[in-house]
ZADO-1210 file (C-alpha; in nm, 4 decimals, padded with zeros to 6 digits):
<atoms>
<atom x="00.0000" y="00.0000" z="00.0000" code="UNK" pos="1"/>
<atom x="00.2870" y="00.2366" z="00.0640" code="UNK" pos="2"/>
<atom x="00.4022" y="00.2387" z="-00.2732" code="UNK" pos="3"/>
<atom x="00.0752" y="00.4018" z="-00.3726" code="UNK" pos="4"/>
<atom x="-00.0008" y="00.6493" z="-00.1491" code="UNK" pos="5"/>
<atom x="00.0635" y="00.9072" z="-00.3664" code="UNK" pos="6"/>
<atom x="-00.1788" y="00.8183" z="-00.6241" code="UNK" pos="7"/>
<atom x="-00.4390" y="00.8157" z="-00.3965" code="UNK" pos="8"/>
<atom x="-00.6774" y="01.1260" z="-00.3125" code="UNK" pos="9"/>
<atom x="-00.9676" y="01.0880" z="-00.0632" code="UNK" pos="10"/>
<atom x="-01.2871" y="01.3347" z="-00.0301" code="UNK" pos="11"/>
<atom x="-01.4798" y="01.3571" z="00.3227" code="UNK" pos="12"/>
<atom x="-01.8252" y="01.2532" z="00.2156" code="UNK" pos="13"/>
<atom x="-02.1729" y="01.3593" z="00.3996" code="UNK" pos="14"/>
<atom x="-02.3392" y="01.0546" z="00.3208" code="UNK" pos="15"/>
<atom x="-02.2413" y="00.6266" z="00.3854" code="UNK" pos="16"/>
<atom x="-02.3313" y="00.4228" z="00.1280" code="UNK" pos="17"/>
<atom x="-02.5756" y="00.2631" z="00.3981" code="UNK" pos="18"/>
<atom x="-02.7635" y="00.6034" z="00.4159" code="UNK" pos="19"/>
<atom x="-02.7584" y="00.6252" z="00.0108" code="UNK" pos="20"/>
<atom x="-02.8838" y="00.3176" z="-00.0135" code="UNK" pos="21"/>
<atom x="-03.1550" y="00.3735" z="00.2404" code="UNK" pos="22"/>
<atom x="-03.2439" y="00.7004" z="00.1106" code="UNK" pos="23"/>
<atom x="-03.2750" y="00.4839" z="-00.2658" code="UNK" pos="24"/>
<atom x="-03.4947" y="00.2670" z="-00.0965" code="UNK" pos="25"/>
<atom x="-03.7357" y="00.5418" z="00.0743" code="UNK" pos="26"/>
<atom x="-03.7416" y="00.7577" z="-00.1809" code="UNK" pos="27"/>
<atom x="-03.9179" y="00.4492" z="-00.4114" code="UNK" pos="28"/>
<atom x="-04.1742" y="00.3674" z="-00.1783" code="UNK" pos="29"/>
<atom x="-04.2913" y="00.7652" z="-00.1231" code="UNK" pos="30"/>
<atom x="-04.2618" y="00.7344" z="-00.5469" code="UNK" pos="31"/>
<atom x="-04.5127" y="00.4396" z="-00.5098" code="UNK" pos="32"/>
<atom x="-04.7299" y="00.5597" z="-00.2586" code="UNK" pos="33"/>
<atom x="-04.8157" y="00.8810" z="-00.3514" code="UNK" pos="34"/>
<atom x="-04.8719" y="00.7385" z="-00.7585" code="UNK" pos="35"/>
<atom x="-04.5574" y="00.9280" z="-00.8986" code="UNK" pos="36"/>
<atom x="-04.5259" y="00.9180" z="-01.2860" code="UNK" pos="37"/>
<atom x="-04.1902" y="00.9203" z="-01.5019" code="UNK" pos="38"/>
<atom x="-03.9760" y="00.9487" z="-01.1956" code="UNK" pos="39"/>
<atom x="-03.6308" y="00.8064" z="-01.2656" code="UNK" pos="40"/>
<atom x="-03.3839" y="00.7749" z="-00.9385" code="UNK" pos="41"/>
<atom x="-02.9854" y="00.7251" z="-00.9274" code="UNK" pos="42"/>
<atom x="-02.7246" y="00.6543" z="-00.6761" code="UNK" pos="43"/>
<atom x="-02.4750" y="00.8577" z="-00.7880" code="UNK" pos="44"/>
<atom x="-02.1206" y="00.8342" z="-00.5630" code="UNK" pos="45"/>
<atom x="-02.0045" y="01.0961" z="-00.7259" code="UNK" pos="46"/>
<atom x="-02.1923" y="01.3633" z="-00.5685" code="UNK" pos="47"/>
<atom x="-02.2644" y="01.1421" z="-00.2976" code="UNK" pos="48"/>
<atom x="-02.6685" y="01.1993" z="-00.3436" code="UNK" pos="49"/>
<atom x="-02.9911" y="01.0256" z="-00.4621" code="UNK" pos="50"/>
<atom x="-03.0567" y="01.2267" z="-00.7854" code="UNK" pos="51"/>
<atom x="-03.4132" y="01.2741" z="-00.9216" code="UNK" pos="52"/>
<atom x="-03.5040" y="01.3179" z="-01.2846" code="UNK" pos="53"/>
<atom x="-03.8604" y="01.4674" z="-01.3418" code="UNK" pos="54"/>
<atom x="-04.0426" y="01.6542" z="-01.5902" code="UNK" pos="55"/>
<atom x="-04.2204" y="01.9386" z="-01.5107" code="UNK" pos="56"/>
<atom x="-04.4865" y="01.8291" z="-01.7066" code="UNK" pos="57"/>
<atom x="-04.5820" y="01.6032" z="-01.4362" code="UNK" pos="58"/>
<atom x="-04.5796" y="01.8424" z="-01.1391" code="UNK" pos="59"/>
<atom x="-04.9209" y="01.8534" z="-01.1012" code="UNK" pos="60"/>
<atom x="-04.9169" y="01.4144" z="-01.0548" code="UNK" pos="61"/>
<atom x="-04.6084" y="01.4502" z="-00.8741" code="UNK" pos="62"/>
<atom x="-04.6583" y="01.7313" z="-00.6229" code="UNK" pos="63"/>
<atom x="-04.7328" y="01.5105" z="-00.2968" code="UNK" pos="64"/>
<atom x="-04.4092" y="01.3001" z="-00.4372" code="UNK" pos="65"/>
<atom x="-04.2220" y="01.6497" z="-00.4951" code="UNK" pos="66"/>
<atom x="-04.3084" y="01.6937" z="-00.1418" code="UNK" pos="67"/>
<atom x="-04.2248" y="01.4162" z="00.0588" code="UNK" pos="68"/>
<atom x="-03.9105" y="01.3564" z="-00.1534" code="UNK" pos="69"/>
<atom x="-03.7574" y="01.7258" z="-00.0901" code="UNK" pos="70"/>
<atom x="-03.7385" y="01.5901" z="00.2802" code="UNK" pos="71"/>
<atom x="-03.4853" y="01.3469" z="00.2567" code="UNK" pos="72"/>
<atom x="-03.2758" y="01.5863" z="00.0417" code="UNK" pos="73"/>
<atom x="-03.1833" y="01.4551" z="-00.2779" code="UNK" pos="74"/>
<atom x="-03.0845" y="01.6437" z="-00.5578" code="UNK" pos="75"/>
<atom x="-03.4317" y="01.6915" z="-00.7930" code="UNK" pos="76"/>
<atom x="-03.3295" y="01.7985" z="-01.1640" code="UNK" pos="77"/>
<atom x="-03.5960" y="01.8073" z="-01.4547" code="UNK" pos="78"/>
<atom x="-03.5482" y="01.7794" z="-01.8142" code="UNK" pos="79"/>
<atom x="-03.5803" y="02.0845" z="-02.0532" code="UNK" pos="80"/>
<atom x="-03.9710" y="02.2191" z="-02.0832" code="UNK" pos="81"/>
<atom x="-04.0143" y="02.1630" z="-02.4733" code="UNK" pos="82"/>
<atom x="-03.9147" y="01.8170" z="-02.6047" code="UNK" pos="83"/>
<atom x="-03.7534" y="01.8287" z="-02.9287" code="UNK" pos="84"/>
<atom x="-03.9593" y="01.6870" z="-03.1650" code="UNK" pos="85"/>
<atom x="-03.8279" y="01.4963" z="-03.5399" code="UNK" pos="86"/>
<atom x="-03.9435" y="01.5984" z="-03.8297" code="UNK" pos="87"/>
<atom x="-04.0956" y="01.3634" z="-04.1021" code="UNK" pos="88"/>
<atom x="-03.8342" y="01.3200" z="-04.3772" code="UNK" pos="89"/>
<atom x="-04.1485" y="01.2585" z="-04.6080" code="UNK" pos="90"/>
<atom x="-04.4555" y="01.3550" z="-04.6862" code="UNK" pos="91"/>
<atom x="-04.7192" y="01.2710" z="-04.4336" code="UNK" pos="92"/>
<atom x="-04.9726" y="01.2385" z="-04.6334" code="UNK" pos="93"/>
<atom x="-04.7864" y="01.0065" z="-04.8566" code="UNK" pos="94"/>
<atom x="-04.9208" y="00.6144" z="-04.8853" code="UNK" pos="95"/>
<atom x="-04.8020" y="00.4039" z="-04.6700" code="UNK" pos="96"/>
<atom x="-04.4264" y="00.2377" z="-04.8419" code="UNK" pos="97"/>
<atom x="-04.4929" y="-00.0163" z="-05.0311" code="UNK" pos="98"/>
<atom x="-04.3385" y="-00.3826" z="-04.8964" code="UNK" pos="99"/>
<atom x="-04.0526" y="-00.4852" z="-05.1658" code="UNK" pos="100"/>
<atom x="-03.9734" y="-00.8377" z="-05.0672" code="UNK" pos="101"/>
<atom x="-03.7637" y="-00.9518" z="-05.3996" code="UNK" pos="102"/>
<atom x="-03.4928" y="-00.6653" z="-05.3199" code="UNK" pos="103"/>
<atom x="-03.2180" y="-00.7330" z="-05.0781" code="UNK" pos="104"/>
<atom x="-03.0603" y="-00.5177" z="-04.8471" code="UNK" pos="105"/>
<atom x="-02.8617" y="-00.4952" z="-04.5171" code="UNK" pos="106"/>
<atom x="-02.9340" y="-00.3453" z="-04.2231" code="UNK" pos="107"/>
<atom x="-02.6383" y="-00.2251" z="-03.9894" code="UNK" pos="108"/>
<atom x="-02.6797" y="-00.1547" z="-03.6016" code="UNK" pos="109"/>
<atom x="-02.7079" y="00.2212" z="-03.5550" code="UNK" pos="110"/>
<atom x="-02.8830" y="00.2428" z="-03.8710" code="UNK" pos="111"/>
<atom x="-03.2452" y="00.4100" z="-03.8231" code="UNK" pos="112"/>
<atom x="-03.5839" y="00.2220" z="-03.8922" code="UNK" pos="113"/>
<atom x="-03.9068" y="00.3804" z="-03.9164" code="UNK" pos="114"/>
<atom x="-04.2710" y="00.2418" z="-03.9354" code="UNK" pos="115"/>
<atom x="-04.5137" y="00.2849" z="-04.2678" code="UNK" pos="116"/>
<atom x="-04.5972" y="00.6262" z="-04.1791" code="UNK" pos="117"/>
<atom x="-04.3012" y="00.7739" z="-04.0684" code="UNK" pos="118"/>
<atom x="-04.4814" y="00.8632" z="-03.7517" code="UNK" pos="119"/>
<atom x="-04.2019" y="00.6384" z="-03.5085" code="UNK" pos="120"/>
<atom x="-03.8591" y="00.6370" z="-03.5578" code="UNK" pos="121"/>
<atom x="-03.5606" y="00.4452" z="-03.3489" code="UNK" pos="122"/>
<atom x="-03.2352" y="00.2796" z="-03.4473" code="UNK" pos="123"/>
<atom x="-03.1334" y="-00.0934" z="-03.5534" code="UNK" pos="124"/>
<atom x="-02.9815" y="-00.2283" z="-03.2316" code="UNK" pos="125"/>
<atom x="-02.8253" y="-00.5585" z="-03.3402" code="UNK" pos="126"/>
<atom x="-02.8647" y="-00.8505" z="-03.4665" code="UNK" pos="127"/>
<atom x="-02.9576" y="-01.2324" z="-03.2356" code="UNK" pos="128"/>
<atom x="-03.0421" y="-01.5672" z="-03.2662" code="UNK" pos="129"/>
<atom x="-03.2468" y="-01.7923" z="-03.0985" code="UNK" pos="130"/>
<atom x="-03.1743" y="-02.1292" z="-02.9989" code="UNK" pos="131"/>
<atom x="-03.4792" y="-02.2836" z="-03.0747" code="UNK" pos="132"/>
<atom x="-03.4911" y="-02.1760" z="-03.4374" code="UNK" pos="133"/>
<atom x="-03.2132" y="-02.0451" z="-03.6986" code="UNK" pos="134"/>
<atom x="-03.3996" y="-01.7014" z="-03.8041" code="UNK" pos="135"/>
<atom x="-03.1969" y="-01.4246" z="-03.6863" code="UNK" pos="136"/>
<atom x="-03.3549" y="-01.1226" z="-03.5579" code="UNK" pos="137"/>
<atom x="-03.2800" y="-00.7327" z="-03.4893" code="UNK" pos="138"/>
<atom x="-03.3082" y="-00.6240" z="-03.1947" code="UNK" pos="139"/>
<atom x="-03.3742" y="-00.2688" z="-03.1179" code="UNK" pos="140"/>
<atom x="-03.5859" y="-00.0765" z="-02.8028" code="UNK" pos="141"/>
<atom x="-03.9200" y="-00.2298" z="-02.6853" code="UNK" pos="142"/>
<atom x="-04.0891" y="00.1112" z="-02.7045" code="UNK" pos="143"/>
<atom x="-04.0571" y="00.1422" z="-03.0953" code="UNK" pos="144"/>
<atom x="-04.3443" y="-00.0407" z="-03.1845" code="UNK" pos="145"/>
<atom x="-04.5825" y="00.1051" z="-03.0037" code="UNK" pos="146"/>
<atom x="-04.7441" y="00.3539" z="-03.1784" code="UNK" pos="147"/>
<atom x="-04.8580" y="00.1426" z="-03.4991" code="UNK" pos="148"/>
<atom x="-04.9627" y="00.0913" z="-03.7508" code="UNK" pos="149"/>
<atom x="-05.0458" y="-00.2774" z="-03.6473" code="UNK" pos="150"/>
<atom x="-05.0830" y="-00.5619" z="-03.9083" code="UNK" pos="151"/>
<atom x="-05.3776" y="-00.7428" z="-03.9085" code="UNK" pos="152"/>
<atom x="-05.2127" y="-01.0152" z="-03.6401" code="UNK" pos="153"/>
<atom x="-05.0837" y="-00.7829" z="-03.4415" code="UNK" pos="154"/>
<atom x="-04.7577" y="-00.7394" z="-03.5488" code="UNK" pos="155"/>
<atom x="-04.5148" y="-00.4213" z="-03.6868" code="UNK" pos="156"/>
<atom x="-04.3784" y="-00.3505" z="-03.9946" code="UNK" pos="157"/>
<atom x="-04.0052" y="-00.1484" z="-03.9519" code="UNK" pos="158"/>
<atom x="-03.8691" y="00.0121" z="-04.2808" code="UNK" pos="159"/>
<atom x="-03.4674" y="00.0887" z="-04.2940" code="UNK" pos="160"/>
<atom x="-03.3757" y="00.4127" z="-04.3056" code="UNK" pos="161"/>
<atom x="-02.9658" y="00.4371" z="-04.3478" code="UNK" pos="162"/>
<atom x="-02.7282" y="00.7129" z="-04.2575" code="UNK" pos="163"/>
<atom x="-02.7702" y="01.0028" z="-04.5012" code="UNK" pos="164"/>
<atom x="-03.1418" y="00.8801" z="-04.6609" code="UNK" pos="165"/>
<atom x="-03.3784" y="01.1513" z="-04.7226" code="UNK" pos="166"/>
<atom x="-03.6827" y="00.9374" z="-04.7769" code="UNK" pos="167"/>
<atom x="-03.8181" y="00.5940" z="-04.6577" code="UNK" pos="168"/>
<atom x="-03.6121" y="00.2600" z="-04.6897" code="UNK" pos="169"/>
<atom x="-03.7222" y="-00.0767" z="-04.7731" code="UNK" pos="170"/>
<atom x="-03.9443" y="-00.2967" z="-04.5740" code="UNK" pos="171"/>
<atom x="-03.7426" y="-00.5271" z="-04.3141" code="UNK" pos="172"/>
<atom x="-03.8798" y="-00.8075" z="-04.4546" code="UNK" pos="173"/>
<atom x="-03.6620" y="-01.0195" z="-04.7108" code="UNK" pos="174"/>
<atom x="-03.3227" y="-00.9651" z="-04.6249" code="UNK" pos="175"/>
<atom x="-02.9385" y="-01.0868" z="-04.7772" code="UNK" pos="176"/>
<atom x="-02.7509" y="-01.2743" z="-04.4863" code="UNK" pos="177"/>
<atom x="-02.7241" y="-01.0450" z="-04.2119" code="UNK" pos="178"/>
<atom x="-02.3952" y="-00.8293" z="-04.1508" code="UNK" pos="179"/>
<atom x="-02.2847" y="-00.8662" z="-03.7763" code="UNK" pos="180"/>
<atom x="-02.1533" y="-00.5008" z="-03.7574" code="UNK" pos="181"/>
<atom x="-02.2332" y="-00.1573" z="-03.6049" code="UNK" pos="182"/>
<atom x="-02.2632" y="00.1489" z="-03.8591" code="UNK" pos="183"/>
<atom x="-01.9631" y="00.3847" z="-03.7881" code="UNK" pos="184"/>
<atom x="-01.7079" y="00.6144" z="-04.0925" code="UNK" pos="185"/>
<atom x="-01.6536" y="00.2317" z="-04.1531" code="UNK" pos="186"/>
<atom x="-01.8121" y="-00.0891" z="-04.0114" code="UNK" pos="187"/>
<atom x="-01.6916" y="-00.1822" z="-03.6723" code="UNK" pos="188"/>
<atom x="-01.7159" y="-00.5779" z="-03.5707" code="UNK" pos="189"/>
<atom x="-01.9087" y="-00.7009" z="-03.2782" code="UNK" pos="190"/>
<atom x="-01.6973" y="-00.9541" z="-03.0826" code="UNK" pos="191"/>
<atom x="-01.8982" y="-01.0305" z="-02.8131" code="UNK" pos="192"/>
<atom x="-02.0623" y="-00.8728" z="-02.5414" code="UNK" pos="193"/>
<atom x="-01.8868" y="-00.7302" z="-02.1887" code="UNK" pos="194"/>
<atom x="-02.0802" y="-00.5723" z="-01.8484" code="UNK" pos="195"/>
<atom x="-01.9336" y="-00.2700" z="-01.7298" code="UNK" pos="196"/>
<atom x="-01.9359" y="-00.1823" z="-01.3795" code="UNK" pos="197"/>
<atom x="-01.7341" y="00.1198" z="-01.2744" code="UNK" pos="198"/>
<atom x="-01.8889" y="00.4659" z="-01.3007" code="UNK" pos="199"/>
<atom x="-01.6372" y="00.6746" z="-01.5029" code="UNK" pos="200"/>
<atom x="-01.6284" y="00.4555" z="-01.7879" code="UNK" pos="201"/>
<atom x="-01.6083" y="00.5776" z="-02.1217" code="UNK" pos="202"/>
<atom x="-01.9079" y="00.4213" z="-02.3909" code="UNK" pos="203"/>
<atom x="-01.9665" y="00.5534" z="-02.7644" code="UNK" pos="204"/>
<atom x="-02.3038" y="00.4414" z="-02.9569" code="UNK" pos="205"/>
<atom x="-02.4315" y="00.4461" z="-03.3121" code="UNK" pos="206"/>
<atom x="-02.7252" y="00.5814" z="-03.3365" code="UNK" pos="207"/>
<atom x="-02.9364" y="00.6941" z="-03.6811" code="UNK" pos="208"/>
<atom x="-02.8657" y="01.0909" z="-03.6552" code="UNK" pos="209"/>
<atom x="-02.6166" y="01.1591" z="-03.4132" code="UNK" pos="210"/>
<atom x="-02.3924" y="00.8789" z="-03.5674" code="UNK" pos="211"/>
<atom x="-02.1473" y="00.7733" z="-03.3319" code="UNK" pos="212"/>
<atom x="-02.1031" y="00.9718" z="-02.9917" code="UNK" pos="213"/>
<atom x="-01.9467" y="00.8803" z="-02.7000" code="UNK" pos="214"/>
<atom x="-01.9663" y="00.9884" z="-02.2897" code="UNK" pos="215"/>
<atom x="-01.9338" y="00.8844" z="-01.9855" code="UNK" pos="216"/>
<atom x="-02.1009" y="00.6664" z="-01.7539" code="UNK" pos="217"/>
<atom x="-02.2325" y="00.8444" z="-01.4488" code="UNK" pos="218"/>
<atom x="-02.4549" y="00.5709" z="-01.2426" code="UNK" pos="219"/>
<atom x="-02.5662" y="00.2289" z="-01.2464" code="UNK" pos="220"/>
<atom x="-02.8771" y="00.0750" z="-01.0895" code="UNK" pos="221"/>
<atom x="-03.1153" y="00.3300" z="-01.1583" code="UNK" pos="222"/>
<atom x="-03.4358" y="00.2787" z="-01.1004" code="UNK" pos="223"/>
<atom x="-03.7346" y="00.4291" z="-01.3574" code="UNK" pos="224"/>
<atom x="-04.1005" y="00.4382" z="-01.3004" code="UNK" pos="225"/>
<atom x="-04.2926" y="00.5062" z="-01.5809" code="UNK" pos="226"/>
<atom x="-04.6022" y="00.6527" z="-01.6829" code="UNK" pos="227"/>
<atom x="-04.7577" y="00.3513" z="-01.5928" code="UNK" pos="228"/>
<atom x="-04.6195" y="00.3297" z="-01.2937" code="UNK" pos="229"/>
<atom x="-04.4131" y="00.0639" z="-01.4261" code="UNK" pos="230"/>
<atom x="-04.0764" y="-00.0124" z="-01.2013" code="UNK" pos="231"/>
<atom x="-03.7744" y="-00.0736" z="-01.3919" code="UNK" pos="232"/>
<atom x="-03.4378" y="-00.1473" z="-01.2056" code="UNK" pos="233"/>
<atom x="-03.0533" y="-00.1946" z="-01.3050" code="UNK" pos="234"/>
<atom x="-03.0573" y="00.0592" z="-01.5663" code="UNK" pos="235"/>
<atom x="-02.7432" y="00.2807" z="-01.6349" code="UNK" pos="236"/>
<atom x="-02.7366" y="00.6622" z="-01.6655" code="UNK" pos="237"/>
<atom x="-02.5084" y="00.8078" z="-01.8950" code="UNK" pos="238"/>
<atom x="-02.3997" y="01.1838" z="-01.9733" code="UNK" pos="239"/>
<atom x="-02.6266" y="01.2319" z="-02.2864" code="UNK" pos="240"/>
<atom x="-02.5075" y="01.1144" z="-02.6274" code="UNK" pos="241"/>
<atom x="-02.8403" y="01.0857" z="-02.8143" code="UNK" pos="242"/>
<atom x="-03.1343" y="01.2264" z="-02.9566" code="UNK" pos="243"/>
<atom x="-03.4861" y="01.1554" z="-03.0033" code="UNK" pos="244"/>
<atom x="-03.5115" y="00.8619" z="-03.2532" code="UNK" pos="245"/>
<atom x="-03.2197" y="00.6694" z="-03.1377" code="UNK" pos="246"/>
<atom x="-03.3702" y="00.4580" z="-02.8772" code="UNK" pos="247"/>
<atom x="-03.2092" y="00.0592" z="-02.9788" code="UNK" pos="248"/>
<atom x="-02.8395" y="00.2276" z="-03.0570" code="UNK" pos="249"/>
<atom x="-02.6186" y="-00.0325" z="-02.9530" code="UNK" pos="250"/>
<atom x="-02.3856" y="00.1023" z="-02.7059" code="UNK" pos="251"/>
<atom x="-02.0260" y="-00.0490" z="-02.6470" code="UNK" pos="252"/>
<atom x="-01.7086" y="00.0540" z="-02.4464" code="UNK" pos="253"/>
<atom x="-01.4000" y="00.2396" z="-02.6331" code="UNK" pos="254"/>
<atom x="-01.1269" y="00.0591" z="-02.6635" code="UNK" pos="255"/>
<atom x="-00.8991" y="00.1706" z="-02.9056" code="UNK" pos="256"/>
<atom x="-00.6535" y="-00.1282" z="-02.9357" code="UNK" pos="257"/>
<atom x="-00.9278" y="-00.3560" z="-02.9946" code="UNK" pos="258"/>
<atom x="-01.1001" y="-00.1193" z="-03.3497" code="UNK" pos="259"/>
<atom x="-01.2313" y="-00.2031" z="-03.5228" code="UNK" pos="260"/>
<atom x="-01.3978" y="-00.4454" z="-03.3119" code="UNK" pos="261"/>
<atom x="-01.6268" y="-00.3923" z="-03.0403" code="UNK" pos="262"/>
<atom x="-01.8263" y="-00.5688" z="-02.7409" code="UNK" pos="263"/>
<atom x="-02.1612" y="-00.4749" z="-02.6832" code="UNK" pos="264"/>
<atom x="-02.2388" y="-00.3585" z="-02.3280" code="UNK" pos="265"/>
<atom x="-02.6401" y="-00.2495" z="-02.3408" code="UNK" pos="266"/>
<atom x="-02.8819" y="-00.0610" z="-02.5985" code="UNK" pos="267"/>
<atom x="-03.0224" y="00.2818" z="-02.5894" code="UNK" pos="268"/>
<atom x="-03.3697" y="00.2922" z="-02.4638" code="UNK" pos="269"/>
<atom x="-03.4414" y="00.7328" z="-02.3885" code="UNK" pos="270"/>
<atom x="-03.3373" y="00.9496" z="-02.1903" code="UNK" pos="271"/>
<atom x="-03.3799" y="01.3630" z="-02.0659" code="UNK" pos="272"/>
<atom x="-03.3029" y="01.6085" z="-02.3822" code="UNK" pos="273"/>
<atom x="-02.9696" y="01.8010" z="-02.3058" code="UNK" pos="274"/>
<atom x="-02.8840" y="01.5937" z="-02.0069" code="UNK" pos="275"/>
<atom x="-02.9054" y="01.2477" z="-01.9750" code="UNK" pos="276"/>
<atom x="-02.9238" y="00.9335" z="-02.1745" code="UNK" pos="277"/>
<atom x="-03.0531" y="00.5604" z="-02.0400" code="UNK" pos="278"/>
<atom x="-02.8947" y="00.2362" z="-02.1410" code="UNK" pos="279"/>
<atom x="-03.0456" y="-00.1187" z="-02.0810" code="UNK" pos="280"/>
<atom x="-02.7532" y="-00.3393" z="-01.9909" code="UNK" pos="281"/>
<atom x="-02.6828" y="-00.6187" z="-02.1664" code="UNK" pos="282"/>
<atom x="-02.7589" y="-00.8914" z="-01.9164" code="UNK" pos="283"/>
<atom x="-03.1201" y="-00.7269" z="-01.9430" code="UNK" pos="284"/>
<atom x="-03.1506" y="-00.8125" z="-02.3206" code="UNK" pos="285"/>
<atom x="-02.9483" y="-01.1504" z="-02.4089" code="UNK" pos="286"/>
<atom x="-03.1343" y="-01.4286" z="-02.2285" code="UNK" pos="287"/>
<atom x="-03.0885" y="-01.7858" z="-02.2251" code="UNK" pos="288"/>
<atom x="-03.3087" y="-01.8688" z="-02.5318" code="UNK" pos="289"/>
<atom x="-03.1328" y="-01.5302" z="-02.7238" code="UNK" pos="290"/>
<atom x="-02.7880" y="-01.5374" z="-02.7914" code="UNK" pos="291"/>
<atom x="-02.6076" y="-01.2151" z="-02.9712" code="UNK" pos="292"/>
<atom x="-02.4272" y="-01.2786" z="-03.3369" code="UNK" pos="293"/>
<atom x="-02.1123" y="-01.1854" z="-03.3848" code="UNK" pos="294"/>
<atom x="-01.8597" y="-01.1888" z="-03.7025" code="UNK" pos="295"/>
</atoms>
């Protein structure tokens, strides 16, 4: 240890990691019990608080929250007033684009994907298997499909949309083999997949319009309830690096020495306009029936 002393630097803190821990805990039951909306909560070491993330949009639902929150003294920040929103890169009241099953094409993760109407957009994540069958799949974030329109069984047609189109892509439908890679100046590999676990930590993602960005990592664990009132645990916060429409951007660590390959580390899934961006690790995503493919 004596060797190192010098390297080392210590900061008096104001709060244990008991008491952050037991303020994290408190401060989701007063989120549950007084029917808080779109509250997202992080333990974050570095400024040895419980930091809120609202919208002001939701004061009115969150006031008695707001309230009983402010006493256990967290830091409260809330995302900018006017969400930007994307304009169509088409005409709206266009036809729906027509499926073209006989052409091939490849889709890259961080490419963008839109649905019939150009009314949703997101970005390609990357591309799975499954172990029960050999059809590979993209993956991108669960949100996308949402809004419609809905096939007649229920299901969601996604169109690509590549870096630098200014219209709508071809149908997802009948593809060439798959290409393993992330969309970057030129493809980048995907390796494999790694879990990060040290706040600090440099990421980069490709995502449809912002192209590849990188920041750092400023919390893990955080804790979102939704709309709904939906809980959602073990996701990590991340200085912002995207925009509306790249939810599903795969997101990896930088490593230089290892370019142009890459390990996947979680997938873009929001985040706060001009502050913040959310990542879904990826221990969330790969399960044991889903398996990520890699060239």
């Amino acid at each position: 240890m004596k060797p190192y002393l010098d390297l080392l630097s210590f900061i008096q803190v104001k709060n244990s990691l008991y008491d952050l821990n037991s303020t994290f805990e408190d401060l989701t039951t007063l989120a549950k019990e007084d029917n808080a909306i779109n509250v997202l909560l992080s333990n974050e070491y570095k400024v040895n608080n419980i930091v809120i993330s609202l919208s002001h949009t939701d004061d009115v639902q969150n006031k008695e929250f707001i309230a009983d929150a402010i006493k256990l003294n967290p830091i409260i920040i809330y995302d900018e007033p006017e969400i930007e929103v994307m304009k169509n890169h088409s005409n709206p009241k266009a036809p729906p684009v027509p499926p073209a099953p006989q052409i091939e094409t490849v889709v890259l993760g961080g490419e963008g994907i839109h649905n019939s109407d150009f009314s949703a957009y997101c970005t390609a994540g990357f591309w799975v298997g499954s172990r029960t069958n050999s059809t590979p799949y993209l993956m991108t974030a669960g949100h996308c499909s949402r809004i419609g329109p809905f096939n007649p069984d229920g299901t969601f047609d996604f169109y690509h949309f590549p870096w630098g189109s200014s219209g709508g892509g071809l149908l997802i439908g009948s593809m060439a083999p798959p290409n393993w890679s992330v969309a970057i100046a030129d493809m980048l590999r995907i390796y494999g997949t790694v879990e990060l676990d040290t706040a600090g930590s440099l990421v980069c993602k490709s995502g449809y319009r912002t192209h590849n960005t990188c920041s750092e990592i400023v919390a893990f664990g955080v804790r979102v309830i939704n709309l709904r009132g939906n809980e959602f645990n073990g996701i990590i916060k991340i200085k912002e690096f995207a925009l509306q429409g790249e939810s599903g951007a795969p997101v990896f660590p930088f490593v230089e020495e290892m370019l142009p390959g890459i390990f996947i580390m979680g997938m873009l899934t929001g985040g706060i306009i001009g502050k913040f961006s959310y990542v879904a690790p990826i221990g969330k995503l790969i399960t044991d029936d889903i398996y990520i493919l890699t060239g």
